[in-house]
N, CA, C and O atoms as a GROMACS GRO file, in nm:
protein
  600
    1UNK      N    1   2.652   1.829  -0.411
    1UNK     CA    2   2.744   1.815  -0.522
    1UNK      C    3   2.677   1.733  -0.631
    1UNK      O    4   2.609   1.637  -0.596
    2UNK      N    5   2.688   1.756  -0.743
    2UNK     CA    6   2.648   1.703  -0.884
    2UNK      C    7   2.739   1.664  -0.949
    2UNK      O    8   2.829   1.731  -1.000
    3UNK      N    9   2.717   1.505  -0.952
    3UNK     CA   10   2.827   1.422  -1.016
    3UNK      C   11   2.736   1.380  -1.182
    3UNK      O   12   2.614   1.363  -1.182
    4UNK      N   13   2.820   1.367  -1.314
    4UNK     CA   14   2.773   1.349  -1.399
    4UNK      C   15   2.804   1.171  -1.387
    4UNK      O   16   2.893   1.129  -1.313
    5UNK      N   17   2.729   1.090  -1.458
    5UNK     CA   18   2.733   0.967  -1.465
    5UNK      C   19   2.700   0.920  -1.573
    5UNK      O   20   2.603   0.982  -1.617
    6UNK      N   21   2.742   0.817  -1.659
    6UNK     CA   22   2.706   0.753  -1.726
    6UNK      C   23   2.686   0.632  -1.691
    6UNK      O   24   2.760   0.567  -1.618
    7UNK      N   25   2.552   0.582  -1.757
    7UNK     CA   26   2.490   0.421  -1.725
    7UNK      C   27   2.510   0.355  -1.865
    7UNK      O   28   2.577   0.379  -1.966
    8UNK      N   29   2.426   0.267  -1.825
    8UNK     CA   30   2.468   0.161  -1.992
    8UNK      C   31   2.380   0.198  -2.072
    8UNK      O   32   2.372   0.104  -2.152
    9UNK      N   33   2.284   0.302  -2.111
    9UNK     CA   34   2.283   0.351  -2.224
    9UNK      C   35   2.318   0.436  -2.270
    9UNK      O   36   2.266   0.472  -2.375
   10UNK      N   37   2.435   0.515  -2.208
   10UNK     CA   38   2.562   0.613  -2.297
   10UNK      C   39   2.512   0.736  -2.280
   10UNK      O   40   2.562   0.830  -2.341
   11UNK      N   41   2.403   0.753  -2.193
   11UNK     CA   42   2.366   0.865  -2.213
   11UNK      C   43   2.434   0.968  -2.063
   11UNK      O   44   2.414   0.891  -1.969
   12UNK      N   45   2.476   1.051  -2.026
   12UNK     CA   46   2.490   1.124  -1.966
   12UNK      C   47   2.372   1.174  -1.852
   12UNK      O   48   2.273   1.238  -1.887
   13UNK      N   49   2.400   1.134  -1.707
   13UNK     CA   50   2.298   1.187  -1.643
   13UNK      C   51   2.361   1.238  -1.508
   13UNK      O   52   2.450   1.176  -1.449
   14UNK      N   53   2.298   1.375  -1.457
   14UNK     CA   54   2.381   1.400  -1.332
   14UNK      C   55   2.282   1.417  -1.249
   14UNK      O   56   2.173   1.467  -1.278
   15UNK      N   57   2.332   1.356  -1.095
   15UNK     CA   58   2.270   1.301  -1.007
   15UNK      C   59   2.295   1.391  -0.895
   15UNK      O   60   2.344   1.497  -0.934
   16UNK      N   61   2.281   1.387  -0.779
   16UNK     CA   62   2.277   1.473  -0.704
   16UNK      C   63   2.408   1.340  -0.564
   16UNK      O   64   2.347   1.296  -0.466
   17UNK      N   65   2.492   1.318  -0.571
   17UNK     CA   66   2.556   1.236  -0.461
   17UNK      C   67   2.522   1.108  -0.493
   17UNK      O   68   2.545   1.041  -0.393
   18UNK      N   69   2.478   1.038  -0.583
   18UNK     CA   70   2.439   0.909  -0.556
   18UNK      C   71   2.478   0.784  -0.491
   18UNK      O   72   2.421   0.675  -0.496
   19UNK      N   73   2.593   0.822  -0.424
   19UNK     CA   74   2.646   0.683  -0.379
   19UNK      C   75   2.576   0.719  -0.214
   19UNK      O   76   2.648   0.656  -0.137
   20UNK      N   77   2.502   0.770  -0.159
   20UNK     CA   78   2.434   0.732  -0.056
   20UNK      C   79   2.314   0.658  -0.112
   20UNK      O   80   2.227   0.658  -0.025
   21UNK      N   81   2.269   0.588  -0.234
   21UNK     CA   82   2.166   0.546  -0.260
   21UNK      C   83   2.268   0.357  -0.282
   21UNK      O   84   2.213   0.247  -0.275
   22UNK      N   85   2.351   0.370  -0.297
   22UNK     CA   86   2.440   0.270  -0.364
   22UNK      C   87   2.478   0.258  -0.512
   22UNK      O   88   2.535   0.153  -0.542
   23UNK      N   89   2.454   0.353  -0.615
   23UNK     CA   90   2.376   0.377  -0.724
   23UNK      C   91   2.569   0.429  -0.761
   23UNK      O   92   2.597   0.544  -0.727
   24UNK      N   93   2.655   0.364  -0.810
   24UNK     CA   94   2.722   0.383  -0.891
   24UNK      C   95   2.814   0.298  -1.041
   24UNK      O   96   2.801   0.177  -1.019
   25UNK      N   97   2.853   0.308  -1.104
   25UNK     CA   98   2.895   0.234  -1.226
   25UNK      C   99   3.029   0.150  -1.163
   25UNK      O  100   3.108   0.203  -1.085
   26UNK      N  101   3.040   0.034  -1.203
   26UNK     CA  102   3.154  -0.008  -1.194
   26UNK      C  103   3.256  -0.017  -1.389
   26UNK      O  104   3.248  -0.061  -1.504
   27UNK      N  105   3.340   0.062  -1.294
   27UNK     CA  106   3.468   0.091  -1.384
   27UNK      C  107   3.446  -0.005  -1.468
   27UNK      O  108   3.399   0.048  -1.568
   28UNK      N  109   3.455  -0.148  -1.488
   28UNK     CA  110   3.440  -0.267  -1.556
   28UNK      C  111   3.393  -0.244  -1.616
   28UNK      O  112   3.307  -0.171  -1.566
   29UNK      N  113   3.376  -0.254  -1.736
   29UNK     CA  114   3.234  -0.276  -1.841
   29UNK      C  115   3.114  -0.195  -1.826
   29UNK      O  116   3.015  -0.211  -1.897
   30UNK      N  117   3.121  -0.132  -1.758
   30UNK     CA  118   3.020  -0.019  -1.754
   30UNK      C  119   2.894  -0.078  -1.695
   30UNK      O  120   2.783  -0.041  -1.735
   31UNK      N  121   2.912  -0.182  -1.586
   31UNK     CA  122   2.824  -0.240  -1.528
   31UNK      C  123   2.733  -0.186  -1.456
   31UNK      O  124   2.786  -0.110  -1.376
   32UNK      N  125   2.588  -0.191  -1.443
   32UNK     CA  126   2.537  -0.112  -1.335
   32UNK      C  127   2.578  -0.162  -1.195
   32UNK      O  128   2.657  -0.256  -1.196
   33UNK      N  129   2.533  -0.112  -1.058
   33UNK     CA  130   2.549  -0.163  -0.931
   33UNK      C  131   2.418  -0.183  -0.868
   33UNK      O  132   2.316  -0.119  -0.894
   34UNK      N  133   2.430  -0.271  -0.787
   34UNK     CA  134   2.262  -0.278  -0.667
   34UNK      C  135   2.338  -0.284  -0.562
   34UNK      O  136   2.398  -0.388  -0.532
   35UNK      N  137   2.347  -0.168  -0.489
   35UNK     CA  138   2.428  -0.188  -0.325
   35UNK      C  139   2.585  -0.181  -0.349
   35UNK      O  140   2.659  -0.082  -0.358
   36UNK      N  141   2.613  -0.313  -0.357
   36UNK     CA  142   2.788  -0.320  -0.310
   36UNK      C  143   2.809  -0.391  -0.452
   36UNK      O  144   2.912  -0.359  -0.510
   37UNK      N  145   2.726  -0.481  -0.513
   37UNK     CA  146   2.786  -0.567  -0.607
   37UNK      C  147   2.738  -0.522  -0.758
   37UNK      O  148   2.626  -0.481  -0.791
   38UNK      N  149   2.852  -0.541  -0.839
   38UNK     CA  150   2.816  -0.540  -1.016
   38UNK      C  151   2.759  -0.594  -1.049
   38UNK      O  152   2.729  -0.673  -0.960
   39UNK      N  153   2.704  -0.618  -1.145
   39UNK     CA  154   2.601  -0.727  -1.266
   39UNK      C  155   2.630  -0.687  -1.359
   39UNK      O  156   2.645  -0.565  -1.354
   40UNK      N  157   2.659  -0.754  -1.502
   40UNK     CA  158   2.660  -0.777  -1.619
   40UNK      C  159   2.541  -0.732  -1.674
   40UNK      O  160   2.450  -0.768  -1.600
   41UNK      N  161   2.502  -0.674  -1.766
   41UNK     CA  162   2.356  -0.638  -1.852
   41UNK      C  163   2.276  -0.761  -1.849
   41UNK      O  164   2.162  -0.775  -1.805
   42UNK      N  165   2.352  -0.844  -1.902
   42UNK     CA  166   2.272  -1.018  -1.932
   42UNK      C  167   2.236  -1.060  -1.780
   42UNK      O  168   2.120  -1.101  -1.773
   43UNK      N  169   2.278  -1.060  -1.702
   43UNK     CA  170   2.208  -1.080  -1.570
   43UNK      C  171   2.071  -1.090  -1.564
   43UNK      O  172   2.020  -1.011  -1.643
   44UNK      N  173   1.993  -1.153  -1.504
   44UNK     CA  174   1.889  -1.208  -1.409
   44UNK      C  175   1.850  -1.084  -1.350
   44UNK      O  176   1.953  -1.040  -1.298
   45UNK      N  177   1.768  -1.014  -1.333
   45UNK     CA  178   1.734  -0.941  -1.203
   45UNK      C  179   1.707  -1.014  -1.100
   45UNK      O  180   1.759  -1.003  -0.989
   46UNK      N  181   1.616  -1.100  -1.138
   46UNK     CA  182   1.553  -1.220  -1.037
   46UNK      C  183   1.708  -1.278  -0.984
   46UNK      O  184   1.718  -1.281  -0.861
   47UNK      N  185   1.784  -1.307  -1.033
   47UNK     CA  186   1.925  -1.389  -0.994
   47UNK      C  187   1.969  -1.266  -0.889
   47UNK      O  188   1.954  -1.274  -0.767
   48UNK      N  189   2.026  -1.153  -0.960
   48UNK     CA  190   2.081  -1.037  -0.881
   48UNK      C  191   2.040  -1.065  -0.770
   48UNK      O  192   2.104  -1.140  -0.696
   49UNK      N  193   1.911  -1.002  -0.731
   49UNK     CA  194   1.877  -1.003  -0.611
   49UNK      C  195   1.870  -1.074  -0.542
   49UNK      O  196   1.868  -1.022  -0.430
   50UNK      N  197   1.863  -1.191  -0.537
   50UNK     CA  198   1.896  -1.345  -0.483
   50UNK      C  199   1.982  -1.364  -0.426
   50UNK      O  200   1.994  -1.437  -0.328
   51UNK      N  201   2.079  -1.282  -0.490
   51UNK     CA  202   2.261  -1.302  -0.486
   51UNK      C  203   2.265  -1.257  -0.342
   51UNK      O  204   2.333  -1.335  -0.275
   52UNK      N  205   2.214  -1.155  -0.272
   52UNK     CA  206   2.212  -1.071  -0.175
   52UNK      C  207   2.196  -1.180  -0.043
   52UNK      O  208   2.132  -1.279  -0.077
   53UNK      N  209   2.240  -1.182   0.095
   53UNK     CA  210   2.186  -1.248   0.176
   53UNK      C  211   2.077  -1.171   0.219
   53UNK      O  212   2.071  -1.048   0.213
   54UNK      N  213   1.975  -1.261   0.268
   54UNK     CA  214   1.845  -1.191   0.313
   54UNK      C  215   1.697  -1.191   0.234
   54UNK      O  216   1.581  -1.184   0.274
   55UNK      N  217   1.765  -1.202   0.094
   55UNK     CA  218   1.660  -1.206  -0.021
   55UNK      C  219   1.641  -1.366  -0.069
   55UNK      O  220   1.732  -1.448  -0.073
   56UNK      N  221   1.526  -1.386  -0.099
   56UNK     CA  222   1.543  -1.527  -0.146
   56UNK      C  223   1.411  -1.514  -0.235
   56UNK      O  224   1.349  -1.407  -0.234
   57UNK      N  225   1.373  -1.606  -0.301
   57UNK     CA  226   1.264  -1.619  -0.417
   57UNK      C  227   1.155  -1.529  -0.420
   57UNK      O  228   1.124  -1.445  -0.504
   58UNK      N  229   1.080  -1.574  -0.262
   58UNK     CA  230   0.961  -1.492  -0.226
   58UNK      C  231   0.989  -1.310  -0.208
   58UNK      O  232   0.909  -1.226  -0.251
   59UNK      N  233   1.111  -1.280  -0.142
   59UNK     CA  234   1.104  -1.113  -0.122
   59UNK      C  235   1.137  -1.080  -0.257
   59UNK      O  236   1.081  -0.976  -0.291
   60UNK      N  237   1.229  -1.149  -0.372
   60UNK     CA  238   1.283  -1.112  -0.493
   60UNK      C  239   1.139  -1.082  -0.603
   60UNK      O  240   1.124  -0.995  -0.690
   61UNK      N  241   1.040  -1.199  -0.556
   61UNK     CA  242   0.938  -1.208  -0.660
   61UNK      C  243   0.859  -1.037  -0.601
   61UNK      O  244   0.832  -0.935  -0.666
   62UNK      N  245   0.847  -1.060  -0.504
   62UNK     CA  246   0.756  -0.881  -0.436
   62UNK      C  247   0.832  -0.782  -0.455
   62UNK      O  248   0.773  -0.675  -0.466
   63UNK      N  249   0.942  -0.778  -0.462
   63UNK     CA  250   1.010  -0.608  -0.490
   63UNK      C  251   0.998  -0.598  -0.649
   63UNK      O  252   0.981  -0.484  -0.692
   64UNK      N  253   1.006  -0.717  -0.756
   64UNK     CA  254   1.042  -0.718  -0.853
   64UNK      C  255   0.851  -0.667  -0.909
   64UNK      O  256   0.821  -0.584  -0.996
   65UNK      N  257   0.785  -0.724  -0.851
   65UNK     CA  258   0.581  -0.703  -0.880
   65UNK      C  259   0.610  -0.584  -0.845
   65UNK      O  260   0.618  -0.520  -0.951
   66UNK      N  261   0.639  -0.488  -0.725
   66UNK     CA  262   0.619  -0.358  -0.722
   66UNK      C  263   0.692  -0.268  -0.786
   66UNK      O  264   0.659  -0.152  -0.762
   67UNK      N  265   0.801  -0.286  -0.875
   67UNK     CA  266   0.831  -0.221  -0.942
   67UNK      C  267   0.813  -0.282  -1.085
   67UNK      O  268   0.897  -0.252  -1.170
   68UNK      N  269   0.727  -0.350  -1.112
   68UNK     CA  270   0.681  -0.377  -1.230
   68UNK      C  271   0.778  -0.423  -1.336
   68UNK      O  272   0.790  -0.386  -1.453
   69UNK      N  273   0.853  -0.523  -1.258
   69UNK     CA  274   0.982  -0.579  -1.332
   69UNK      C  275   0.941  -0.740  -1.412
   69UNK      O  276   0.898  -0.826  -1.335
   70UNK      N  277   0.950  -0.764  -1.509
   70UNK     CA  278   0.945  -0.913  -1.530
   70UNK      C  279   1.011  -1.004  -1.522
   70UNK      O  280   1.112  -1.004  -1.593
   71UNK      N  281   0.991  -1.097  -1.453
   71UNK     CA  282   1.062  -1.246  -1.377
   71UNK      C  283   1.176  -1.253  -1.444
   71UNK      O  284   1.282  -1.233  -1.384
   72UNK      N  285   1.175  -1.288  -1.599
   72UNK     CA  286   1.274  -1.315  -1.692
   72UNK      C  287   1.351  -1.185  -1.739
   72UNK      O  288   1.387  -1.195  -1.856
   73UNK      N  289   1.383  -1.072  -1.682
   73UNK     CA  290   1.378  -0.973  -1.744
   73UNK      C  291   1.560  -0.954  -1.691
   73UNK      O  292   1.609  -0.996  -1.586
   74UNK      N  293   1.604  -0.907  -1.762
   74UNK     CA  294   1.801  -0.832  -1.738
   74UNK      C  295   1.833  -0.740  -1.700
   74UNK      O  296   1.745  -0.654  -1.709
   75UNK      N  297   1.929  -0.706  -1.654
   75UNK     CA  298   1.942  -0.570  -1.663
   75UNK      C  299   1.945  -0.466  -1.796
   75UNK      O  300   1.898  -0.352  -1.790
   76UNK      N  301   1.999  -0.516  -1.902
   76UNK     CA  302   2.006  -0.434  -2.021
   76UNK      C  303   1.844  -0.382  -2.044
   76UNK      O  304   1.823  -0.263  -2.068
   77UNK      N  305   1.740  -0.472  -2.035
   77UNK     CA  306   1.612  -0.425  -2.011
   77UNK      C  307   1.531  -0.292  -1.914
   77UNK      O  308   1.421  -0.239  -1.932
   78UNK      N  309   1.641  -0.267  -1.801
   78UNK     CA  310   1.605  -0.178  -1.719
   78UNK      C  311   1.628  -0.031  -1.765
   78UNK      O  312   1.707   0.012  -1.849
   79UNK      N  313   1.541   0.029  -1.691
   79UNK     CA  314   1.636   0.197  -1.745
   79UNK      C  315   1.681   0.209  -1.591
   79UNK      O  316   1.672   0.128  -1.498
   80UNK      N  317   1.738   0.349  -1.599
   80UNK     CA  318   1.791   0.396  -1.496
   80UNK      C  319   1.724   0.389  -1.383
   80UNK      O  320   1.758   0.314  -1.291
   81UNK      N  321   1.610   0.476  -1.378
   81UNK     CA  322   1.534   0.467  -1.267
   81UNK      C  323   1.493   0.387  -1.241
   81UNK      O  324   1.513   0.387  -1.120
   82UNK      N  325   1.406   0.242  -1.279
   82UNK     CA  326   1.435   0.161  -1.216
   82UNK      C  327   1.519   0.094  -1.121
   82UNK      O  328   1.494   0.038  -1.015
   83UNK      N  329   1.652   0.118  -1.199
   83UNK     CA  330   1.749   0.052  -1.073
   83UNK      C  331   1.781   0.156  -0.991
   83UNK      O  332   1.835   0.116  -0.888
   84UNK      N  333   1.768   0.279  -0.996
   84UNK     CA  334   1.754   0.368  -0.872
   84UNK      C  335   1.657   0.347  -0.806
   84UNK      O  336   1.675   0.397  -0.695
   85UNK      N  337   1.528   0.282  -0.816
   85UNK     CA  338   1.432   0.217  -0.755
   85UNK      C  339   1.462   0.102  -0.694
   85UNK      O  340   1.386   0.052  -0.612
   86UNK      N  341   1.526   0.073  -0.714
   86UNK     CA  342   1.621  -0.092  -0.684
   86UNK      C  343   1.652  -0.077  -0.585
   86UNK      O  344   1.591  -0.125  -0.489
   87UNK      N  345   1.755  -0.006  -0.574
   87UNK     CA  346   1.878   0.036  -0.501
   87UNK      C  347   1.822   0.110  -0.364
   87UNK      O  348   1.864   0.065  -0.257
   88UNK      N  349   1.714   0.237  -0.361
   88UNK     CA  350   1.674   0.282  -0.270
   88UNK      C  351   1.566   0.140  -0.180
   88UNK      O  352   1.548   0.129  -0.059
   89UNK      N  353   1.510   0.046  -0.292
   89UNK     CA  354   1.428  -0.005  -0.214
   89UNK      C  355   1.469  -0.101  -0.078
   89UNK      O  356   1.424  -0.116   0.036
   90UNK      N  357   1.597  -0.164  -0.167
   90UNK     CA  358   1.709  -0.266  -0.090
   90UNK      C  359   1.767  -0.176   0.023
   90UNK      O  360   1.802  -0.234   0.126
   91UNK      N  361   1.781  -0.036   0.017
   91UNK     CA  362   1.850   0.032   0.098
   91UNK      C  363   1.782   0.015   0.251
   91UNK      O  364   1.843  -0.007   0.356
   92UNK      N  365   1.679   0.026   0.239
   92UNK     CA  366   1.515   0.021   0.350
   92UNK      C  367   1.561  -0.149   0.432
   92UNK      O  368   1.500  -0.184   0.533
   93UNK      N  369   1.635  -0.209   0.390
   93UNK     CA  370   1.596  -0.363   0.426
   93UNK      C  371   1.717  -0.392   0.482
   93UNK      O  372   1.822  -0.338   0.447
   94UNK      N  373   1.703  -0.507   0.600
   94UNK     CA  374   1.832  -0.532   0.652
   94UNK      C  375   1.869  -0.650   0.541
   94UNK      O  376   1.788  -0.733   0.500
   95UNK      N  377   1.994  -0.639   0.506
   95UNK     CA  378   2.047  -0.736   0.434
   95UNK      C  379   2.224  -0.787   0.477
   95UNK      O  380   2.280  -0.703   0.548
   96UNK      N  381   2.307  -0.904   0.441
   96UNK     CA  382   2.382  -0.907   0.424
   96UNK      C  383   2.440  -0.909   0.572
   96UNK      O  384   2.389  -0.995   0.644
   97UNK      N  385   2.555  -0.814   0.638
   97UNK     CA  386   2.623  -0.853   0.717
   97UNK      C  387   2.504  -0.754   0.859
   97UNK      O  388   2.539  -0.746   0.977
   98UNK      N  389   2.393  -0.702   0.815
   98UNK     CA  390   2.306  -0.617   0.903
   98UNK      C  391   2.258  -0.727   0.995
   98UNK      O  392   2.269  -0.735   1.118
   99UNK      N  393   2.177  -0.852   0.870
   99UNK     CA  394   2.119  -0.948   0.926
   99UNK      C  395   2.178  -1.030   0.959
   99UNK      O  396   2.129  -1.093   1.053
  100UNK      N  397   2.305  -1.076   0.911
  100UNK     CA  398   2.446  -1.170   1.005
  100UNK      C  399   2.424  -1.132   1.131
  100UNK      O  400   2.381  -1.214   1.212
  101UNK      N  401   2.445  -1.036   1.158
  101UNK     CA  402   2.492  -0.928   1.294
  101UNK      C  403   2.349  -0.984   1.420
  101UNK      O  404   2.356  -1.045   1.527
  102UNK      N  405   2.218  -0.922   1.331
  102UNK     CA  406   2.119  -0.964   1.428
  102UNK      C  407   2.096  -1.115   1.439
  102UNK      O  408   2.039  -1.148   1.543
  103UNK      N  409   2.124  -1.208   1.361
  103UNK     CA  410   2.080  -1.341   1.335
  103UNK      C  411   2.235  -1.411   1.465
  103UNK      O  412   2.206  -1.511   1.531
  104UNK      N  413   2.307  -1.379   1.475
  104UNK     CA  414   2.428  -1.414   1.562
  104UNK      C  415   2.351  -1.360   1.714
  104UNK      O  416   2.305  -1.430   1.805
  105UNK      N  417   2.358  -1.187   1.701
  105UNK     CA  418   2.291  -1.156   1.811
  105UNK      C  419   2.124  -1.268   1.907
  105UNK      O  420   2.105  -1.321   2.016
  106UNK      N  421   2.074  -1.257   1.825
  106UNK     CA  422   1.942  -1.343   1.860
  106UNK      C  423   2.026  -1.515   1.930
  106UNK      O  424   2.024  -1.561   2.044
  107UNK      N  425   2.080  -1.559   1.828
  107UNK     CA  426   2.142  -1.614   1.914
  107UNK      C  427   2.240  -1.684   2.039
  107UNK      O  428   2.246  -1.791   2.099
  108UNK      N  429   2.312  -1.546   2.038
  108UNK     CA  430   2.359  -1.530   2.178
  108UNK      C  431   2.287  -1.451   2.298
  108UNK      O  432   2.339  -1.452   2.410
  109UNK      N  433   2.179  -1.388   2.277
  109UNK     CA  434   2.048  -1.384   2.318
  109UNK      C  435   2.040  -1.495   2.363
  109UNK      O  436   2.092  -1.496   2.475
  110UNK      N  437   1.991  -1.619   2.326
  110UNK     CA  438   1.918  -1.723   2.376
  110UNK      C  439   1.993  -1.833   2.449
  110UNK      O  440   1.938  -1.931   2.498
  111UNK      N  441   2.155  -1.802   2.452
  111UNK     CA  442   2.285  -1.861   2.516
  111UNK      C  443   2.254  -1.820   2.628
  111UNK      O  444   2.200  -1.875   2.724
  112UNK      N  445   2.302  -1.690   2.602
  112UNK     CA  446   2.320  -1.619   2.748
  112UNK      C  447   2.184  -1.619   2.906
  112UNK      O  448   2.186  -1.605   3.028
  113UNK      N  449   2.055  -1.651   2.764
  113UNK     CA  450   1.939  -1.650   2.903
  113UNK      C  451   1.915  -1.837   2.918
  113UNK      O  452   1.809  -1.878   2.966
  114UNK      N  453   1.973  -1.890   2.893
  114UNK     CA  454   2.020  -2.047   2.933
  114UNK      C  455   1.888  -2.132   2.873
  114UNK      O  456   1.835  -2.226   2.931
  115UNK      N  457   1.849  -2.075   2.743
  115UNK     CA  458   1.702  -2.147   2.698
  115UNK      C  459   1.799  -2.317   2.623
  115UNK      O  460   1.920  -2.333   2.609
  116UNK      N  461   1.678  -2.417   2.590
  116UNK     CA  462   1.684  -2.509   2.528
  116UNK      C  463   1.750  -2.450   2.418
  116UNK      O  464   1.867  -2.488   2.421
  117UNK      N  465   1.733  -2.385   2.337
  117UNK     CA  466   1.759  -2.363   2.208
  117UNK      C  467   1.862  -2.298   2.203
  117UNK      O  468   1.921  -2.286   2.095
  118UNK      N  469   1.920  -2.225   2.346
  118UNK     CA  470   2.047  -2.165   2.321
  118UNK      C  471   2.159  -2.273   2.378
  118UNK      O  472   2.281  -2.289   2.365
  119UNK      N  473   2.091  -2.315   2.423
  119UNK     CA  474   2.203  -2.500   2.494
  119UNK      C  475   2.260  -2.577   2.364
  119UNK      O  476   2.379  -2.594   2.338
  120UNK      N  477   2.150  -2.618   2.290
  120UNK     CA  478   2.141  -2.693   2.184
  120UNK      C  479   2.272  -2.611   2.071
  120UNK      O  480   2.370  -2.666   2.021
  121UNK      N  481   2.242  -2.505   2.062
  121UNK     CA  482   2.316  -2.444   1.959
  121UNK      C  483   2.498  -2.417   1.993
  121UNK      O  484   2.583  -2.412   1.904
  122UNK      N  485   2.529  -2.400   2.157
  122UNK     CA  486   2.643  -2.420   2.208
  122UNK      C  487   2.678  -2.523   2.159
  122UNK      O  488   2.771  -2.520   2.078
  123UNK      N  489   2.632  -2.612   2.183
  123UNK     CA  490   2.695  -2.793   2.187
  123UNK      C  491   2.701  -2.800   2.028
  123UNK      O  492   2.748  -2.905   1.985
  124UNK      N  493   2.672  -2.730   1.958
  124UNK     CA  494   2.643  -2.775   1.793
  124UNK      C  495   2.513  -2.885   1.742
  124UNK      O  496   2.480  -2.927   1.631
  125UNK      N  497   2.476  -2.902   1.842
  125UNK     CA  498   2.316  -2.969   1.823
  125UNK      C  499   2.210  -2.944   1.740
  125UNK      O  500   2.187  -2.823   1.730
  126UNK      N  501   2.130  -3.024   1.668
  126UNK     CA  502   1.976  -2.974   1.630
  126UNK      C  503   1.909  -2.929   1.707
  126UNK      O  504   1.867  -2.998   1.800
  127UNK      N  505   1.880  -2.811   1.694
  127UNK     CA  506   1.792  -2.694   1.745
  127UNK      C  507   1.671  -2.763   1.730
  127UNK      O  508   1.605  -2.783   1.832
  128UNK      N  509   1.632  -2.802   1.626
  128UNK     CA  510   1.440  -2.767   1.619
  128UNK      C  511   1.403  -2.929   1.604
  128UNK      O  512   1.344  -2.976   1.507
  129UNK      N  513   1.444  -2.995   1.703
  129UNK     CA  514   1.360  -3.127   1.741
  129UNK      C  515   1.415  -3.267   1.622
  129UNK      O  516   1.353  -3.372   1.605
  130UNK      N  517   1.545  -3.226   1.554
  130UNK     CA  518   1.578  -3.330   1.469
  130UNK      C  519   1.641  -3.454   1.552
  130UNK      O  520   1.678  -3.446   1.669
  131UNK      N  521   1.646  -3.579   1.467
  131UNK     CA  522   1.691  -3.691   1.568
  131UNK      C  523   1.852  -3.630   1.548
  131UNK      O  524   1.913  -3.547   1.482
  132UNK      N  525   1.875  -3.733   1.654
  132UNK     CA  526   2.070  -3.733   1.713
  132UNK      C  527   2.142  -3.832   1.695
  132UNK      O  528   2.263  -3.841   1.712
  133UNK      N  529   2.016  -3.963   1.636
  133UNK     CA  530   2.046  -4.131   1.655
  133UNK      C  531   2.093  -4.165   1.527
  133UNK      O  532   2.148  -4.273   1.507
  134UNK      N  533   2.076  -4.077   1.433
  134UNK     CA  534   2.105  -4.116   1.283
  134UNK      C  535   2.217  -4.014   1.273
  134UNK      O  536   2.264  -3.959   1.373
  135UNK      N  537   2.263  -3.987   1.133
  135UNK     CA  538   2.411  -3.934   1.119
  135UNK      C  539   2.370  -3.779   1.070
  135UNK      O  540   2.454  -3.711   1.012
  136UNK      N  541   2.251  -3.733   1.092
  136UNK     CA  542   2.217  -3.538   1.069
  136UNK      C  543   2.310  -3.483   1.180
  136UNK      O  544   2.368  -3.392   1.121
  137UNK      N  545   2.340  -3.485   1.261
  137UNK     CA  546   2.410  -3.424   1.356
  137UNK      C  547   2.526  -3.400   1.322
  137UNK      O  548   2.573  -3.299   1.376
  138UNK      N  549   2.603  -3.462   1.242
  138UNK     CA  550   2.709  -3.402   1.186
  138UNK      C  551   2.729  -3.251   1.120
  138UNK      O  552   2.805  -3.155   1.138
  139UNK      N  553   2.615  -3.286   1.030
  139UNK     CA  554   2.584  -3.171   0.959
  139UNK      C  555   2.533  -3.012   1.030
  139UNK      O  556   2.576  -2.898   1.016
  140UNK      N  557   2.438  -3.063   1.095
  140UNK     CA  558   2.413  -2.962   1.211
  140UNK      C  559   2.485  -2.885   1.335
  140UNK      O  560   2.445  -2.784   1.393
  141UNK      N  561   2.646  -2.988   1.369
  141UNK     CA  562   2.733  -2.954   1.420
  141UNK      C  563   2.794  -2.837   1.299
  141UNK      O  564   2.832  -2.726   1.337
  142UNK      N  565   2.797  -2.871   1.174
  142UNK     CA  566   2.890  -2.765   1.135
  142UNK      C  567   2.802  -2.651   1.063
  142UNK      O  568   2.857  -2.604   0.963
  143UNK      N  569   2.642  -2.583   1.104
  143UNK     CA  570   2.593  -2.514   1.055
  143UNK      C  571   2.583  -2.417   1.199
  143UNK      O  572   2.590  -2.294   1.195
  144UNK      N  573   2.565  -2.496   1.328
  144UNK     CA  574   2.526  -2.439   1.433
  144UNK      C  575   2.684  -2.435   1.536
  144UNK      O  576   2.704  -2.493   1.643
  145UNK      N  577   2.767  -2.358   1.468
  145UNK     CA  578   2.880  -2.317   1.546
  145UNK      C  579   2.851  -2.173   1.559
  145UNK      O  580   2.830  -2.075   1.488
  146UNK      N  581   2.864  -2.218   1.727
  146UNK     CA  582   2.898  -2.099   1.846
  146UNK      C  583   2.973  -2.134   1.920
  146UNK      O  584   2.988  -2.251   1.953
  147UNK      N  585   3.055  -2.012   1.973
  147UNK     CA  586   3.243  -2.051   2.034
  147UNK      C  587   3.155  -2.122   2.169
  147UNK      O  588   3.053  -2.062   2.203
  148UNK      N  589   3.189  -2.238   2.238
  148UNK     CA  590   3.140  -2.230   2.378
  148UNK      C  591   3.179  -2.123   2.498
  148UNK      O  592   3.095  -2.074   2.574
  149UNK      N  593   3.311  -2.098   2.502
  149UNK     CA  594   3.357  -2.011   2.581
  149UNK      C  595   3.278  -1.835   2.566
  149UNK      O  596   3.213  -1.817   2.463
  150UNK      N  597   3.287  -1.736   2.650
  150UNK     CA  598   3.227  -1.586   2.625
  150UNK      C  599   3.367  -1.543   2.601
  150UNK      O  600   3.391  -1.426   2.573
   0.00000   0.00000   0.00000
């Protein structure tokens, strides 16, 4: 099926299904999309992608070099294909509630086979060798919640 679309430069383009790429307009302002979320033209690319869980400075700076994007650069700066380049590239990558999912998993993984590190993380403990004698443990109680009970 061939859906016609308009992006933010007014121009008319028809695509072949695009929302299996994530690649659609939000009603709003005629915002483009990356995945699930809107951006404003004035937007950051560098910010956008940031926004995402999973992405952080270093993967934002390498997707943005291979598609030949500049650091400081907006969306109003992009054309289309680019952010259809965007969109398919992010598609390839676990992000968001994919990597929630495995990052929980891994650690009930390491519960269930009775390691140090899965002990530590039951109890709400520092995992990776921090003291217990000073007042970090608070903090680490409320980053490293896992139910104790199965």
């Amino acid at each position: 099926m061939i859906h016609k679309i308009h992006f933010c430069d007014g121009i008319e383009h028809q695509l072949r299904d695009p929302t299996h790429l994530g690649v659609m307009l939000s009603p709003y302002f005629n915002m483009p999309f990356l995945l699930t979320k809107s951006f404003p033209d004035a937007h950051l690319v560098k910010k956008a992608l940031e926004s995402f869980y999973g992405i952080g400075p270093l993967v934002s700076k390498k997707v943005m070099a291979k598609h030949c994007i500049h650091e400081t650069s907006n969306f109003s700066a992009l054309s289309n294909q680019k952010i259809l380049d965007l969109t398919a590239e992010m598609t390839g990558m676990k992000l968001e509630s994919d990597l929630k999912r495995e990052v929980r998993g891994n650690i009930l993984r390491l519960r269930d086979m009775g390691t140090y590190r899965g002990r530590r993380h039951a109890m709400g403990l520092p995992v990776r060798g921090q003291n217990t004698k000073s007042g970090q443990v608070h903090s680490a109680r409320k980053i490293n919640r896992v139910d104790w009970k199965n």
